[in-house]
N, CA, C and O atoms as a GROMACS GRO file, in nm:
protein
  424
    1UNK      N    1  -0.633   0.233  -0.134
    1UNK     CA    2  -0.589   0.301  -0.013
    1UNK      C    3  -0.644   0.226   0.108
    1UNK      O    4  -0.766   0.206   0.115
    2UNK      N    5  -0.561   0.184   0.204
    2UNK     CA    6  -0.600   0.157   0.327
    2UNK      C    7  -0.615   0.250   0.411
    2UNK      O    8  -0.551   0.353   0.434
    3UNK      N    9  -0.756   0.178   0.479
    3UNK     CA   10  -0.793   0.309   0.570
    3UNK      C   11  -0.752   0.249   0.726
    3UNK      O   12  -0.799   0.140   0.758
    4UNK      N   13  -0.688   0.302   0.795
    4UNK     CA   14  -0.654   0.213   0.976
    4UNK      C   15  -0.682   0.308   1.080
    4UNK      O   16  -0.645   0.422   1.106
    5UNK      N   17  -0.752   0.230   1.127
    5UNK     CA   18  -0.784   0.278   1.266
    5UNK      C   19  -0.748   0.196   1.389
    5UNK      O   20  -0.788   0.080   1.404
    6UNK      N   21  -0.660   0.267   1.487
    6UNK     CA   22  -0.627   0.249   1.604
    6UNK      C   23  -0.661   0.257   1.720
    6UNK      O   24  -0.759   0.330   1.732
    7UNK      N   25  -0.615   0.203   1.841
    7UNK     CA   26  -0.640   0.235   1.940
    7UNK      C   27  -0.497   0.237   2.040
    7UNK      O   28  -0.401   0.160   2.045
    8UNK      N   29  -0.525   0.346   2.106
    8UNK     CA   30  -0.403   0.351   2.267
    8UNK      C   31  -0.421   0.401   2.377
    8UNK      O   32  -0.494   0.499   2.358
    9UNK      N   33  -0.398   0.392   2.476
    9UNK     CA   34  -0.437   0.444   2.624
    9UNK      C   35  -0.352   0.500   2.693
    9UNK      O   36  -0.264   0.443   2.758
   10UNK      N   37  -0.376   0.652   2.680
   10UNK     CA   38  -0.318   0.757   2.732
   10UNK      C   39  -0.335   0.740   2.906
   10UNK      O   40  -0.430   0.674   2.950
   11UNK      N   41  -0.252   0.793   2.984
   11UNK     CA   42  -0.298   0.813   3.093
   11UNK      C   43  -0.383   0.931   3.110
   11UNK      O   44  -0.367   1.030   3.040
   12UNK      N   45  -0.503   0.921   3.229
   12UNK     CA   46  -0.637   1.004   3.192
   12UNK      C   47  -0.511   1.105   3.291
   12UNK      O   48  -0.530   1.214   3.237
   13UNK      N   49  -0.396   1.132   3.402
   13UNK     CA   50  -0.363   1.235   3.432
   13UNK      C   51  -0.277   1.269   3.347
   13UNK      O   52  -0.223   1.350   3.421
   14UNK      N   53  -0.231   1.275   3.272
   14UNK     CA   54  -0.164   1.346   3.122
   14UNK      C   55  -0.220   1.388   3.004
   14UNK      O   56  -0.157   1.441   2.914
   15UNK      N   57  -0.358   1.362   3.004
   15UNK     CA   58  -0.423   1.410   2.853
   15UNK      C   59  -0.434   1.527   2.855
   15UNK      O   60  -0.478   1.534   2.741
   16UNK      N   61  -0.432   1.665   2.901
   16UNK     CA   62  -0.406   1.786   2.889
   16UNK      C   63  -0.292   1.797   2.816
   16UNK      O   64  -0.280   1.863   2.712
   17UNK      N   65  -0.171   1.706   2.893
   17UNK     CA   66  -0.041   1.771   2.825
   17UNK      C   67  -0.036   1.700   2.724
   17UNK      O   68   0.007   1.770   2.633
   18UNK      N   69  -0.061   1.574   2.682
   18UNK     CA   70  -0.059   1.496   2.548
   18UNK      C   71  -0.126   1.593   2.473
   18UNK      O   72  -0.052   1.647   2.390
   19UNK      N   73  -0.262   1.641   2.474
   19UNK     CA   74  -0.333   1.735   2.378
   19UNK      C   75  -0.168   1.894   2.342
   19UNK      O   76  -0.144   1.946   2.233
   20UNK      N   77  -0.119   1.913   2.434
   20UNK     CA   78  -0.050   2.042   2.430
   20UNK      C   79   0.070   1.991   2.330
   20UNK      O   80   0.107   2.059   2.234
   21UNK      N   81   0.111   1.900   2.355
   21UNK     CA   82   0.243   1.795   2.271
   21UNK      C   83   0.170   1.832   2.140
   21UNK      O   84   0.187   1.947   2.098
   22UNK      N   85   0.090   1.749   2.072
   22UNK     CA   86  -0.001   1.773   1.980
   22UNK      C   87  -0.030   1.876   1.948
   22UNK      O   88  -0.073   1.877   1.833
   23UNK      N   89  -0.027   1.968   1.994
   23UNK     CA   90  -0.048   2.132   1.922
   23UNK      C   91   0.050   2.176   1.837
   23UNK      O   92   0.022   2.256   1.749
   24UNK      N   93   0.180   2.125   1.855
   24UNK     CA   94   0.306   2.160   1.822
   24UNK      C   95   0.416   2.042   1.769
   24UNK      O   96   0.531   2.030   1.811
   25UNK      N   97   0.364   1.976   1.690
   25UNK     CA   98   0.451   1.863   1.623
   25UNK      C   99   0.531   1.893   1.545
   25UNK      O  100   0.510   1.968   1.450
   26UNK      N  101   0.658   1.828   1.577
   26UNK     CA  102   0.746   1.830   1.502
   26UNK      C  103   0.738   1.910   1.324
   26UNK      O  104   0.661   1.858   1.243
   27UNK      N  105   0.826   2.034   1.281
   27UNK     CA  106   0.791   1.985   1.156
   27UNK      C  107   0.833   1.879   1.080
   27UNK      O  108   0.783   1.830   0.979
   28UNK      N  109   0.951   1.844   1.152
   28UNK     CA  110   1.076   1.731   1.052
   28UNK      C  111   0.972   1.586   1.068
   28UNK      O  112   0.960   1.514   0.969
   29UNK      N  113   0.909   1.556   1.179
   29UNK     CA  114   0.808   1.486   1.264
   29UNK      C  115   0.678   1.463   1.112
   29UNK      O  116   0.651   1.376   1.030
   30UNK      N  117   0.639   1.579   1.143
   30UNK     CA  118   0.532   1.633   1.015
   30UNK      C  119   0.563   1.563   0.880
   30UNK      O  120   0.485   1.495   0.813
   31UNK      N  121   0.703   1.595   0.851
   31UNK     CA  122   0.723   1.582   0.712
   31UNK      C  123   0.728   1.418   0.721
   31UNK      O  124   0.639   1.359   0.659
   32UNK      N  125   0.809   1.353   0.782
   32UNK     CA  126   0.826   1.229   0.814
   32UNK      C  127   0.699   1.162   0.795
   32UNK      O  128   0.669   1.121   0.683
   33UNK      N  129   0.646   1.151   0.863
   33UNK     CA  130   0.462   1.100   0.857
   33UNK      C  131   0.440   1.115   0.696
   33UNK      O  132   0.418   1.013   0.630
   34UNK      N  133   0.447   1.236   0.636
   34UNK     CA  134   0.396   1.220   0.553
   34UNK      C  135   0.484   1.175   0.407
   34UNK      O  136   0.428   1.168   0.297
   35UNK      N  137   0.620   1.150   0.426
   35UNK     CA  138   0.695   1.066   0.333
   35UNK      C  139   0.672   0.930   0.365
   35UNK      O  140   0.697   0.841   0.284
   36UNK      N  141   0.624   0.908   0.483
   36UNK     CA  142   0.613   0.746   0.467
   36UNK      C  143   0.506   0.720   0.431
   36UNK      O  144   0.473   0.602   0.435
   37UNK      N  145   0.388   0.847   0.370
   37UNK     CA  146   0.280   0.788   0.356
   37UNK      C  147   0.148   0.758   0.435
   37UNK      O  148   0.043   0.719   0.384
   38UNK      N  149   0.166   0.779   0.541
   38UNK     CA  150   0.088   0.840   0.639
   38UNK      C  151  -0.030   0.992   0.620
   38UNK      O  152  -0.010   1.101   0.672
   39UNK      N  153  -0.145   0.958   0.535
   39UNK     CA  154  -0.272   1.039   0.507
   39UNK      C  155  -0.360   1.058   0.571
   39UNK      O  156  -0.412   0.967   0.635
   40UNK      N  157  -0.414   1.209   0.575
   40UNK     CA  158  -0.563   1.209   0.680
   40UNK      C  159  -0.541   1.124   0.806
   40UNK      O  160  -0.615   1.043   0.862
   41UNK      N  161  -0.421   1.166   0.833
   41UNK     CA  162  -0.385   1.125   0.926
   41UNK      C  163  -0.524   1.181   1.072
   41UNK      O  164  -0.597   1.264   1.017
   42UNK      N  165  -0.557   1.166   1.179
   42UNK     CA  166  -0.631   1.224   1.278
   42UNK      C  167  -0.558   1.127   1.417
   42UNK      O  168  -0.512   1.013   1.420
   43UNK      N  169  -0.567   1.194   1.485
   43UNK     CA  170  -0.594   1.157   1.698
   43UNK      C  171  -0.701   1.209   1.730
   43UNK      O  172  -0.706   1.329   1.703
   44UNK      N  173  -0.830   1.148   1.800
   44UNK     CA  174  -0.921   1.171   1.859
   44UNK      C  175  -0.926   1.063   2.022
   44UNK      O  176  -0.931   0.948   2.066
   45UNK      N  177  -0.918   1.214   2.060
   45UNK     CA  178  -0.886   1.149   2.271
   45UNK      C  179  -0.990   1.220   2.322
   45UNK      O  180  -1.021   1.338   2.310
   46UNK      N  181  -1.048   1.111   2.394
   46UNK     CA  182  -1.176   1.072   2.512
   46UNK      C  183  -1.102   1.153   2.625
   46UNK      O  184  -0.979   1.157   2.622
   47UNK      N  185  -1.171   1.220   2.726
   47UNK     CA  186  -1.122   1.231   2.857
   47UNK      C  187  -1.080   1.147   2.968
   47UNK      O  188  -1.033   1.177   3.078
   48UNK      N  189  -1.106   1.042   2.919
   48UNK     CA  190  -1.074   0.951   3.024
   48UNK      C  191  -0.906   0.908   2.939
   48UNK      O  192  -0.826   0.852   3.014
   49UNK      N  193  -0.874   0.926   2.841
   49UNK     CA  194  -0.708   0.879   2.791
   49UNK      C  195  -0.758   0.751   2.663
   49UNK      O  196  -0.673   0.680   2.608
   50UNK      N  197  -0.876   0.743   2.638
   50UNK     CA  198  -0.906   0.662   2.492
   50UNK      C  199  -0.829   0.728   2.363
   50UNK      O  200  -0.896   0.797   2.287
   51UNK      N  201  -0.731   0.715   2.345
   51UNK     CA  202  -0.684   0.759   2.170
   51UNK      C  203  -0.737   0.684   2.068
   51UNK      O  204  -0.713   0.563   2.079
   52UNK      N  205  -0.805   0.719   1.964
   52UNK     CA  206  -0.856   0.674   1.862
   52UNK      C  207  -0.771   0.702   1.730
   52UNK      O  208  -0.792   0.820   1.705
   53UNK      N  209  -0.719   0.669   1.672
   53UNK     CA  210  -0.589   0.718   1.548
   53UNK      C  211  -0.649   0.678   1.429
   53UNK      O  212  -0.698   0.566   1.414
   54UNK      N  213  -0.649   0.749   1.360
   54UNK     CA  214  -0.700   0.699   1.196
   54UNK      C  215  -0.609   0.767   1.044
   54UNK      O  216  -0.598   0.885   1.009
   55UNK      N  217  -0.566   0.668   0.991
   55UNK     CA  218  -0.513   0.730   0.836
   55UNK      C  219  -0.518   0.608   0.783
   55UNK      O  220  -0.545   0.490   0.804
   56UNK      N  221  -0.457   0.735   0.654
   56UNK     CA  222  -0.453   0.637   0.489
   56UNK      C  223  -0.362   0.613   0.470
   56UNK      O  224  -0.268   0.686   0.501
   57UNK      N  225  -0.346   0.475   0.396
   57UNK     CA  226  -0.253   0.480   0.358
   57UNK      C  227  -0.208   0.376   0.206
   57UNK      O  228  -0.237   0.260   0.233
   58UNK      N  229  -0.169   0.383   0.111
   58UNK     CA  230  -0.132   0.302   0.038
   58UNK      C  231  -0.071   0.166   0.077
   58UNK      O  232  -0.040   0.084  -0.010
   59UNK      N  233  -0.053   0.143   0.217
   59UNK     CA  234   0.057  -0.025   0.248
   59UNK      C  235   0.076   0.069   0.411
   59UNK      O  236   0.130   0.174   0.447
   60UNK      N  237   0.014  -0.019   0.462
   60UNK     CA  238   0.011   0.039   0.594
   60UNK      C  239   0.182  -0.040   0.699
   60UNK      O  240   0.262   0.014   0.774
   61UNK      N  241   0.174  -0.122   0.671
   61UNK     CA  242   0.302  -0.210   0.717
   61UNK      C  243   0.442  -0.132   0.652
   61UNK      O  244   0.533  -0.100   0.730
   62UNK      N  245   0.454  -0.103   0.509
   62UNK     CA  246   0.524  -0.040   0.426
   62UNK      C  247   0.534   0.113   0.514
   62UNK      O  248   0.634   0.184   0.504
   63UNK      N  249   0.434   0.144   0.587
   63UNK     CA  250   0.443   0.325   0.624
   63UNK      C  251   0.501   0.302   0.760
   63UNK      O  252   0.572   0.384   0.819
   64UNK      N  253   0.460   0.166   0.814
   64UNK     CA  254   0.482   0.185   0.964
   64UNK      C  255   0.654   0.151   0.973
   64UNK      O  256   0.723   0.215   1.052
   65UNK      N  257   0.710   0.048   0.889
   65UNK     CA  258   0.835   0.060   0.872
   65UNK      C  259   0.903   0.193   0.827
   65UNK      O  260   1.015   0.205   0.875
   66UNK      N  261   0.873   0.266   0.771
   66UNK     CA  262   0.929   0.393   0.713
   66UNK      C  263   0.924   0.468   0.832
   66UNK      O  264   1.018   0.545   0.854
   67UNK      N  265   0.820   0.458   0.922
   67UNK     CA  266   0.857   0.554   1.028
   67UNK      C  267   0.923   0.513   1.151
   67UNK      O  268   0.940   0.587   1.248
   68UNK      N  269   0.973   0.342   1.137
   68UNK     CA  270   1.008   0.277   1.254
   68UNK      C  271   1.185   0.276   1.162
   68UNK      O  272   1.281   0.208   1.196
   69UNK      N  273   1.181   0.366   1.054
   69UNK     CA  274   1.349   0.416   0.984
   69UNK      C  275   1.390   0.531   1.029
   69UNK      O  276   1.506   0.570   1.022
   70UNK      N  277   1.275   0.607   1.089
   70UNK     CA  278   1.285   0.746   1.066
   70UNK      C  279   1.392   0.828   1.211
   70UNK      O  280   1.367   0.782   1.323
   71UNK      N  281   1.462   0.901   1.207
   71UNK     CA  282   1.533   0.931   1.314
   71UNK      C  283   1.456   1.006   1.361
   71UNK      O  284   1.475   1.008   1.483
   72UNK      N  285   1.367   1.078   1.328
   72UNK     CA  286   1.282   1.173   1.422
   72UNK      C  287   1.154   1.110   1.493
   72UNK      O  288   1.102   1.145   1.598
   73UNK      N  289   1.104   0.973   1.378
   73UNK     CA  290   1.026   0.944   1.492
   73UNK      C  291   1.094   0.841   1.646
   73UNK      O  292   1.026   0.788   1.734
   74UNK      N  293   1.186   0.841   1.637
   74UNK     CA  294   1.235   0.782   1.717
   74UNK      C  295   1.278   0.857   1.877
   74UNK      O  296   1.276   0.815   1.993
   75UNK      N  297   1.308   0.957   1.830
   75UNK     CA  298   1.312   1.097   1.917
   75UNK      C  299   1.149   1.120   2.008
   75UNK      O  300   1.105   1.120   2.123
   76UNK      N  301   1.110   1.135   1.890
   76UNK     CA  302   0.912   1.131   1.938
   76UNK      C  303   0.847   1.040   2.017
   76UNK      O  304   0.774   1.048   2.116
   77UNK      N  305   0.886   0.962   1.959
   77UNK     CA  306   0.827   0.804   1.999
   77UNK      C  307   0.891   0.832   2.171
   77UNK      O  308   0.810   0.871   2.256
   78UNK      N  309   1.028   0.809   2.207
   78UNK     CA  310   1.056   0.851   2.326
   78UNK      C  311   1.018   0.903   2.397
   78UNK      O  312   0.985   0.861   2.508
   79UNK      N  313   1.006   1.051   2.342
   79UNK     CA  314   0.933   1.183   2.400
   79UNK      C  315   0.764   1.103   2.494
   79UNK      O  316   0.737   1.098   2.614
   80UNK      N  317   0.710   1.070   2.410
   80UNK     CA  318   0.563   1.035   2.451
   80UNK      C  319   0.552   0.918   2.451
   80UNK      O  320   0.459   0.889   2.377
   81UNK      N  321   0.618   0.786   2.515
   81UNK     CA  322   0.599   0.720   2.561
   81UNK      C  323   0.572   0.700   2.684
   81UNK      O  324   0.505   0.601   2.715
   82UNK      N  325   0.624   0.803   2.797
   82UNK     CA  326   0.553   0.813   2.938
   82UNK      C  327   0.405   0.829   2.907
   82UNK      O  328   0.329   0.764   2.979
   83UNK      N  329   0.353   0.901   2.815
   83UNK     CA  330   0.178   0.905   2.820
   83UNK      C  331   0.120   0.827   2.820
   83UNK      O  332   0.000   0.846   2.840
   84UNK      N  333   0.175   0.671   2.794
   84UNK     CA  334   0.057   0.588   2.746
   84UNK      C  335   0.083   0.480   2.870
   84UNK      O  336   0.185   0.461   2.938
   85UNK      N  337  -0.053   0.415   2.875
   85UNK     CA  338  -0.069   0.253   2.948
   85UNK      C  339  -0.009   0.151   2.871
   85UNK      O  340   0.009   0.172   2.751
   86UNK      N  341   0.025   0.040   2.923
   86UNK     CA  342   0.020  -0.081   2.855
   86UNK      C  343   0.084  -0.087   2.698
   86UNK      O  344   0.031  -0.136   2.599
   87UNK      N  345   0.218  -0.021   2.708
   87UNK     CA  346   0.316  -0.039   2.639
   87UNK      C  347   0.382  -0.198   2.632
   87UNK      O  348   0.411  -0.267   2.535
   88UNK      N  349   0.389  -0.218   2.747
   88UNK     CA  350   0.498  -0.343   2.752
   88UNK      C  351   0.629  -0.353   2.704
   88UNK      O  352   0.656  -0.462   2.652
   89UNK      N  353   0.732  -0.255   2.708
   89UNK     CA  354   0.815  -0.217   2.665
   89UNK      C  355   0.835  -0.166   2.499
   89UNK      O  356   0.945  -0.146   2.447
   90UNK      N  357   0.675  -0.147   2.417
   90UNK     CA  358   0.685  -0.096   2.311
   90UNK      C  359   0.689   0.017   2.340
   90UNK      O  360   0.671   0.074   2.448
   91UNK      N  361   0.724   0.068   2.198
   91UNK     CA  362   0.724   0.248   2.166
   91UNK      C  363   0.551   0.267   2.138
   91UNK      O  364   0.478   0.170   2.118
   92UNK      N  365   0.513   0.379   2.140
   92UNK     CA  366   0.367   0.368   2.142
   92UNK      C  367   0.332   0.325   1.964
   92UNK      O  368   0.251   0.248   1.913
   93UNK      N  369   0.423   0.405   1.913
   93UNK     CA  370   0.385   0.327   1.744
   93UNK      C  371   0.353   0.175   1.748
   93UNK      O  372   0.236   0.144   1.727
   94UNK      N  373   0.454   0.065   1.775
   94UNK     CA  374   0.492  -0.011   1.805
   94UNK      C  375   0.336  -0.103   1.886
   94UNK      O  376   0.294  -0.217   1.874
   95UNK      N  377   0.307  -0.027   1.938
   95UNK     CA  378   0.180  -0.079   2.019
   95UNK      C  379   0.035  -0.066   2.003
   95UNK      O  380  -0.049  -0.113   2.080
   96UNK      N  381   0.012   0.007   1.888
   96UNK     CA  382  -0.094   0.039   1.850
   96UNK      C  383  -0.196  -0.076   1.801
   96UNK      O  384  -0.150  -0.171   1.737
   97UNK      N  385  -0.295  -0.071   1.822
   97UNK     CA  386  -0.408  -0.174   1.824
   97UNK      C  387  -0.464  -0.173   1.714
   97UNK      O  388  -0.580  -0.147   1.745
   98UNK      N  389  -0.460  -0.184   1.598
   98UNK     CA  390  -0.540  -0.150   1.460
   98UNK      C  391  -0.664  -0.215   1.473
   98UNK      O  392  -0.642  -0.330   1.509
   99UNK      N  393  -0.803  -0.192   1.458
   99UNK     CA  394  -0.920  -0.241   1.454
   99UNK      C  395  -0.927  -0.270   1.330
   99UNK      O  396  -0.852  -0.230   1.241
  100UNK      N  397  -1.055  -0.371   1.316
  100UNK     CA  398  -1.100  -0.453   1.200
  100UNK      C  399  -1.222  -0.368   1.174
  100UNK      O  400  -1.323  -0.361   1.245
  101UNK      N  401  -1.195  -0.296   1.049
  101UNK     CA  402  -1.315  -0.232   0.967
  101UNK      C  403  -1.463  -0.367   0.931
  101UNK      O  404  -1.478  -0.469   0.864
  102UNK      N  405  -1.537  -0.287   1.021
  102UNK     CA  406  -1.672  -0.390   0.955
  102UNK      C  407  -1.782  -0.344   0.897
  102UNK      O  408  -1.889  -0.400   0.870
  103UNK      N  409  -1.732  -0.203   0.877
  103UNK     CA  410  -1.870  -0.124   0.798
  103UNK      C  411  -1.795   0.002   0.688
  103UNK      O  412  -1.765   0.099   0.758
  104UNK      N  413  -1.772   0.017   0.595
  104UNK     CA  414  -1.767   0.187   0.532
  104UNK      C  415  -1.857   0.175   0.425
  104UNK      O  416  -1.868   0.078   0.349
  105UNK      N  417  -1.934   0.301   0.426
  105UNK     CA  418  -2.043   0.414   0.319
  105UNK      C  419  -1.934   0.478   0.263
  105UNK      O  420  -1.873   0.565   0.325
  106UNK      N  421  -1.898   0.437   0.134
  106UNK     CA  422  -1.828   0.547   0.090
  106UNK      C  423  -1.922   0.676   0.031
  106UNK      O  424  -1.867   0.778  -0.010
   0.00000   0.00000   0.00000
């Protein structure tokens, strides 16, 4: 299982409503994520607009295509792309920063 952790930059005047988006996800959204494989999935956001993203996954490239198939995340992806910085014309999936694991205690 691969474990990935991300990074993205919310705007710090929208993280209220990004947190409120997030209260209420999609279920079709929901299910999606988790047919492509997408586990323990988490978002952890700083006040200042730091998103931290972390899941599992069996083939992380393999999940991110499954959801770059998916018609709902595509809808989503739209939806919350005004929240973030430094897109550069990506979708925020699309733009996500995966960090290099240099330590796990299992």
């Amino acid at each position: 299982m691969q474990r990935v952790c991300f990074l993205l930059k919310v705007r710090a005047e929208r993280v209220d409503e990004y947190r409120a988006r997030h209260a209420h996800v999609w279920e079709d959204m929901l299910a999606a994520l988790s047919d492509a494989g997408w586990h323990n999935y988490s978002l952890f956001l700083r006040e200042d607009g730091l998103l931290v993203g972390y899941l599992e996954t069996p083939d992380f490239e393999r999940a991110r295509a499954a959801m770059d198939a998916a018609d709902v995340n595509a809808r989503w992806q739209a939806g919350m792309a005004d929240f973030f910085e430094e897109l550069d014309g990506r979708a925020p999936d699309a733009a996500m920063r995966p960090l290099t694991e240099v330590f796990h205690l299992a």
